[in-house]
C-alpha positions as CSV (number, residue, x, y, z in Angstrom):
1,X,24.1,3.9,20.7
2,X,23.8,6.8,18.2
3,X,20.9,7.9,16.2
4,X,20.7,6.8,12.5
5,X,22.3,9.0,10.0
6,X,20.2,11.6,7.7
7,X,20.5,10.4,4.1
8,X,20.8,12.8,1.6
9,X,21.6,11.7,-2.3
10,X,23.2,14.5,-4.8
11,X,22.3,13.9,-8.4
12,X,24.0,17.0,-10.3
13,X,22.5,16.9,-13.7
14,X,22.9,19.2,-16.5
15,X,19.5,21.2,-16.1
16,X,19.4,21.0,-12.4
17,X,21.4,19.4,-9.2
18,X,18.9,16.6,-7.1
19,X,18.8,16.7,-3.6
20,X,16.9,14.1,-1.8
21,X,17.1,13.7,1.7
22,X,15.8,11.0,3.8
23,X,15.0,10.9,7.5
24,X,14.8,7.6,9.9
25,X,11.3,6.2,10.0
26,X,10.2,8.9,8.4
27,X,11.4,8.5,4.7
28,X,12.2,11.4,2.3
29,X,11.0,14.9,3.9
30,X,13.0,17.4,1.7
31,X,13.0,16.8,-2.5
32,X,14.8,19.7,-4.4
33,X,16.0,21.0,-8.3
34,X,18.8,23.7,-7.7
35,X,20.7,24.8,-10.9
36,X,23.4,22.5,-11.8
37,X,26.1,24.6,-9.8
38,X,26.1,26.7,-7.0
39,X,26.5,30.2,-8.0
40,X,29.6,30.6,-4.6
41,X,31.9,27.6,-3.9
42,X,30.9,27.4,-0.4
43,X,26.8,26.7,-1.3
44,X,26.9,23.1,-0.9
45,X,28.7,22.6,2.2
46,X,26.5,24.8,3.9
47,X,23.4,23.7,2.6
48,X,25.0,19.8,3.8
49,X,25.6,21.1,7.2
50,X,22.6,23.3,7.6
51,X,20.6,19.9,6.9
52,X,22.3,18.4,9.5
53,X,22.1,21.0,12.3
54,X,18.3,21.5,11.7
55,X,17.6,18.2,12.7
56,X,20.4,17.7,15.2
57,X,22.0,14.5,13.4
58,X,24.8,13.2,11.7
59,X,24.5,13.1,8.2
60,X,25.5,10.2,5.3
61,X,25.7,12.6,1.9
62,X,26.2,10.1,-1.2
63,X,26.8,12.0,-4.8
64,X,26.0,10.3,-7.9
65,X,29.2,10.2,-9.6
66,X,27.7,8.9,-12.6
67,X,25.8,12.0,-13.2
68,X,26.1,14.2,-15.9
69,X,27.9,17.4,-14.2
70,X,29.5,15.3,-11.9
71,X,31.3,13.1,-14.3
72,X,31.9,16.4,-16.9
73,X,33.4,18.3,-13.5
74,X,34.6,16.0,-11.1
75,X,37.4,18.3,-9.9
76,X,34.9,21.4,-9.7
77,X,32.6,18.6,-7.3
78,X,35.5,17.6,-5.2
79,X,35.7,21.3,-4.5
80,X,32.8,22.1,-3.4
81,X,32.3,19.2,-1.0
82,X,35.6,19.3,0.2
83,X,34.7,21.4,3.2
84,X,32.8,18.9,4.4
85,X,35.5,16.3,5.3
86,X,36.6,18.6,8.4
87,X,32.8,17.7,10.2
88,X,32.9,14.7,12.1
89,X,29.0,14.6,11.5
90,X,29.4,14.6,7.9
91,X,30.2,11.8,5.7
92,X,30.6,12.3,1.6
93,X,30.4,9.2,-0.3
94,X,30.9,9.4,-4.2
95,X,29.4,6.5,-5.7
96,X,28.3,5.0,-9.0
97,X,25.9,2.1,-10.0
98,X,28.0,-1.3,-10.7
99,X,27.5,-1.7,-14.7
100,X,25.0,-4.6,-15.9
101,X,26.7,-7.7,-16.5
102,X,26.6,-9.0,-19.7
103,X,27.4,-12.6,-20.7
104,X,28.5,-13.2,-24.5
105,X,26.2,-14.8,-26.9
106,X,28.0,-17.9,-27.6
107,X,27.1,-19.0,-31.5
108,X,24.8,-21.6,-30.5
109,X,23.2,-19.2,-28.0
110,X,22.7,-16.5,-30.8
111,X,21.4,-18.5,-33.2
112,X,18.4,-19.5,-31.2
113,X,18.1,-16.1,-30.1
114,X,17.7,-15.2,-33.8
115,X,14.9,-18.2,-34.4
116,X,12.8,-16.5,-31.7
């Protein structure tokens, strides 16, 4: 059976890029604030697999693509992780959280909202 995966979330804001990465029964070893974009193309991927070879296992990346840069650039993101779909150790996930439902305040419903 193989090893648990590294987990390591990428939040790219507009001030800085997040990088939390979380290790099996350890929890989160490594928190960072990099500028919003790499200053070379290439920064990400190696920073995603340098993570991975320091601690000899596969890692599960998942990018906020809710977050500010990400959603402004997506293309410019896509980029700069693309590299990393030709490790077999790597994984990139781009997620986003599921929006709130919301039921509709039926008129009897907002009127006793309003007495309240």
């Amino acid at each position: 059976m193989s090893s648990p995966p590294l987990w390591l979330t990428l939040e790219a804001h507009t001030p800085y890029t997040q990088l939390l990465l979380s290790v099996p029964r350890q929890g989160t070893v490594l928190k960072a604030r990099l500028p919003p974009v790499p200053a070379m193309t290439p920064a990400v991927s190696l920073l995603v697999e340098s993570l991975s070879a320091w601690y000899g296992m596969p890692l599960y990346a998942v990018v906020d693509a809710d977050a500010q840069e990400a959603r402004g650039q997506p293309g410019l993101w896509a980029k700069l992780l693309g590299d990393l779909a030709f490790n077999p150790n790597i994984a990139v996930e781009w997620t986003r959280l599921p929006l709130p439902k919301i039921t509709p305040m039926t008129p009897r419903r907002l009127a006793r909202h309003r007495r309240l």
